[in-house]
N, C-alpha and C positions, 0 to 999 in steps of 0.2 A: 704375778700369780698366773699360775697354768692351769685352765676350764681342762677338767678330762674326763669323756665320757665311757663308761664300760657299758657293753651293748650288751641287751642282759630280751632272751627268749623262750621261748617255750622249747625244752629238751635240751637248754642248753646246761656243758658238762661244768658242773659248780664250779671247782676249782680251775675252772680258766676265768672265770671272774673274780671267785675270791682271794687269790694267790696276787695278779696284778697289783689290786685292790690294794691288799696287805703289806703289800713294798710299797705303795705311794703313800697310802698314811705312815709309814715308817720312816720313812723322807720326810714327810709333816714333819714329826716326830723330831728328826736331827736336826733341821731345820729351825722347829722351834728353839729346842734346848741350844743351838748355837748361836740364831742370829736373834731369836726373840718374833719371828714371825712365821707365818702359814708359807707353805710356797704352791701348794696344790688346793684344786678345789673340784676334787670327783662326784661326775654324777653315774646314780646305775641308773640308763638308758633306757625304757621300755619302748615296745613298738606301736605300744598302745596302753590308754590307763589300767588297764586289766592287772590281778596278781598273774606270776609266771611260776611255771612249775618246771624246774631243772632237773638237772640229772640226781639219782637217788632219791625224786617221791620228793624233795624239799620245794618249797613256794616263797617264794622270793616278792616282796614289793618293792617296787622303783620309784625311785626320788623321779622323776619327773620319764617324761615319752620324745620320742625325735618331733613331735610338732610343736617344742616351744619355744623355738625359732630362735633357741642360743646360740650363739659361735664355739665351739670347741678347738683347742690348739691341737689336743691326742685323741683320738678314738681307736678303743683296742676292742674288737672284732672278737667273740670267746668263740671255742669250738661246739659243736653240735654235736649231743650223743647217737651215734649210731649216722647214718648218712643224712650230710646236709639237709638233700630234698624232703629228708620223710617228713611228715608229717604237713606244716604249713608251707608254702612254697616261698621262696625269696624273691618278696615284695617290690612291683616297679619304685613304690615310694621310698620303700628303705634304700631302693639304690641312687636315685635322685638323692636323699640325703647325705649319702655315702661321696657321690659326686661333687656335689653343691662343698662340702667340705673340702675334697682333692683343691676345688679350684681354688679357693681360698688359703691355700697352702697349709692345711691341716695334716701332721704327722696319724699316716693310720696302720696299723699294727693287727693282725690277724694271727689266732692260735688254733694252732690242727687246722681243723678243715674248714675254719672261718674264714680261710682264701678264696672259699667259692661264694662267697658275698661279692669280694673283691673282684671274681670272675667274670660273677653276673652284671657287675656294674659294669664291668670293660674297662675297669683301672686297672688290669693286668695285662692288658694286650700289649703285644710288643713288648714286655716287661718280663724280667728272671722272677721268680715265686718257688716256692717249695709248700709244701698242705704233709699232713700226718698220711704215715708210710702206706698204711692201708688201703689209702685210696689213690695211691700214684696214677694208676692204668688207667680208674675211673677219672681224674681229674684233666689226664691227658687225654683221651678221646673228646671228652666235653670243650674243653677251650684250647685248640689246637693253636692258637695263637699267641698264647702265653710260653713263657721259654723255661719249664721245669725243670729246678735243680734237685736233683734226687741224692744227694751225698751232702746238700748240707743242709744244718737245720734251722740256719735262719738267712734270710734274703731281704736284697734292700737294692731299691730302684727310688731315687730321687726319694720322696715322703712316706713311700709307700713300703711297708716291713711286712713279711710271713715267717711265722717258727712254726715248724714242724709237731711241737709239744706242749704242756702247758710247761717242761723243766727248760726249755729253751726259750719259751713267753719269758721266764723269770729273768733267763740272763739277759735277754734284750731290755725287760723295763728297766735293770739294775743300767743296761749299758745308756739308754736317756734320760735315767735320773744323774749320770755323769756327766751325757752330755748337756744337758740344761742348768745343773746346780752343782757340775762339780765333782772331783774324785773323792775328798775326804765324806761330802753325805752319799755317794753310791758304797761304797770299804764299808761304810757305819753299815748301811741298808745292808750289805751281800754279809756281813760276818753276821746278823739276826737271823740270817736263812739258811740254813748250813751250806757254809763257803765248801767246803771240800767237795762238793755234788757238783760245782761250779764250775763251767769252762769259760774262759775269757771272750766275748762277746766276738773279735777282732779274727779267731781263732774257728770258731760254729758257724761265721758268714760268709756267704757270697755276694758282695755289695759292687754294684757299679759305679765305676768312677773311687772304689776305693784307693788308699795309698801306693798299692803296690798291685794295682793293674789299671796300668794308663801306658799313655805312647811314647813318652820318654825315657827311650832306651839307655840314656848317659845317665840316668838317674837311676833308675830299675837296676841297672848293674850295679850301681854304687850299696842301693838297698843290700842287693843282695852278695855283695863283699862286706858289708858290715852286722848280717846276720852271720854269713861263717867267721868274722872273726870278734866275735861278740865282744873276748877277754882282751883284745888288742887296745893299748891304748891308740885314741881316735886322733888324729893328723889333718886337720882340714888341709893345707895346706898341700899334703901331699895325696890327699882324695879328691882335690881338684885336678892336681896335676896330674892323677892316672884316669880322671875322668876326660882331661882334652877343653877343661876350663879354667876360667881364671877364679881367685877364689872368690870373688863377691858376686861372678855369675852364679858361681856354683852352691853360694849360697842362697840366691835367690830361688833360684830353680830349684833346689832342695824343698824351699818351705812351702814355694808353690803346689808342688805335687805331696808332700805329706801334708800341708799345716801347724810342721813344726820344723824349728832350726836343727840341724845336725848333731848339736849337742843335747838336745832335749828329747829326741829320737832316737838316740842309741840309750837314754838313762830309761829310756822306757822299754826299747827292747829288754834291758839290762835287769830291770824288775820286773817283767813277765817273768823272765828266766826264774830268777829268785824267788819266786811265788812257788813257779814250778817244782822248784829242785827241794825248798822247804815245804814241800806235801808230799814230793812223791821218793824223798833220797832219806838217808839217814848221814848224810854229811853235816860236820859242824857250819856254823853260821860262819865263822870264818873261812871254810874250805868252801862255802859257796860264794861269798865276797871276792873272793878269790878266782873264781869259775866267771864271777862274771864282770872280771875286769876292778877290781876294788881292793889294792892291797891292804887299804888303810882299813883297819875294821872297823873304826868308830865313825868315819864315814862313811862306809856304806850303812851302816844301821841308822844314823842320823837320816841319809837320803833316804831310804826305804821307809821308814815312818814316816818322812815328808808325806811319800805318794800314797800311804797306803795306812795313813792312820795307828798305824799299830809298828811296835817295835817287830824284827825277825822271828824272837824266841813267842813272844806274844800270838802274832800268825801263825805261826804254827801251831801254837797249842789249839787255836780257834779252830785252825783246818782239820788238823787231823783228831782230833778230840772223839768224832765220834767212830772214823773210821776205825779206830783201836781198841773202841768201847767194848769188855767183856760183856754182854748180857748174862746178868745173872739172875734172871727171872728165872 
């Protein structure tokens, strides 16, 4: 089970607490109903025992304060309404606590402009970070040290995660409730939230040391012969041989730099696509099957439900459901 704590303050903007919050017990939730047990166990965080007053006039009580000397695996950071600084200042104690965690390899996560927590601790020096659009100028005079991504909306150095939003906080908790428990309870968790609002986590990031920015160039090329030719059926044999390897290097060195083998890799590119093209096309399920390499039709829907919990016709009614939606108020 995963300790997770939401840092929870005075001015702080509600829904960057309650939204996180809301996909981890909803994870509980798939969790229970499939394995029969808990897999999270969230605390909201105060900075002290005090009630906190957030954004819209609402007063919030916290299940416990940062001095009761828990260990947490997650800490997700909420944004501040209106600029960081105002009001209380960002505490030497809360950045020690903030620290004390980094070293102990705590995953921490920051939404809007809860990256200048992160600033103020000095976990961002040297380190990519992104904060909400408003304060780009301000956050880059302040920590000229930090290396500001401004075009994307979530960033990720080692443990350390910033989203720009609280809609892109959503797609990162969705993307480590994947990576901790799994595709089938993250699909469960993202189709409760409207998936259609959703951009795939892989897609909004600037991460270091991701798959497809590292130094091996015989691999890099290979990635990116196997995104233009998505539909092609896949040839190890001869993607080694235009790589200039033999094939069990090239399969090494493949999984080395993604963390998955070649064939698990392109079925994933494969169902990005398909995600994509059933929300945003009006092609049949077969004419996308099709598109992405899948002559067979009851195979690719069989695979695609593997990944993704739900049949093709199904996802899509999920996705686009309410983009379609007449309002007839």
């Amino acid at each position: 089970m995963k300790q997770v704590a939401l840092l929870a303050f005075h001015d702080a903007l509600a829904t960057s607490i309650s939204l996180p919050n809301e996909l981890l017990n909803a994870a509980n939730s798939v969790a229970l109903q499939r394995h029969r047990k808990t897999i999270i166990s969230a605390d909201i965080v105060g900075l002290d025992p005090s009630p906190i007053e957030v954004s819209g006039g609402l007063n919030l009580l916290a299940s416990t304060d940062i001095n009761n000397n828990k260990e947490y695996d997650l800490i997700i950071i909420p944004s501040r309404w209106r600029h960081p600084h105002r009001g209380s200042p960002l505490r030497a104690d809360v950045q020690q606590w903030l620290r004390d965690h980094e070293t102990r390899g705590a995953v921490i996560c920051s939404v809007g402009n809860g990256s200048y927590f992160l600033a103020e601790a000095g976990l961002l020096d040297g380190r990519v970070a992104t904060t909400h659009w408003h304060y780009f100028d301000d956050f880059a005079t302040r920590y000229p040290k930090v290396s500001l991504h401004r075009d994307h909306l979530i960033t990720q150095t080692d443990n350390i995660f910033c989203s720009g939003s609280v809609n892109s906080a959503a797609d990162l908790v969705v993307h480590l409730i994947d990576r901790y428990w799994g595709a089938p309870i993250a699909n469960r968790v993202a189709q409760q939230f409207s998936p259609e609002s959703r951009r795939p986590f892989s897609r909004n990031s600037y991460r270091v040391n991701r798959s497809d920015l590292h130094r091996d160039e015989t691999i890099a090329l290979a990635q990116n012969w196997l995104a233009r030719n998505i539909a092609t059926p896949l040839n190890i044999p001869e993607l080694a041989k235009q790589s200039g390897l033999s094939e069990r290097s090239f399969h090494r060195r493949f999984r080395q730099i993604t963390g998955l083998p070649p064939l698990q890799y392109v079925q994933k590119l494969r169902i990005e696509l398909a995600k994509d093209l059933l929300q945003n096309s009006n092609l049949s399920v077969d004419e996308i099957g099709q598109q992405c390499g899948y002559s067979d039709s009851s195979y690719f829907c069989r695979l695609f439900k593997q990944h993704c919990s739900a049949s093709p016709g199904k996802y899509r009614h999920a996705v686009r459901r309410k983009l379609f939606e007449v309002n007839k108020a």
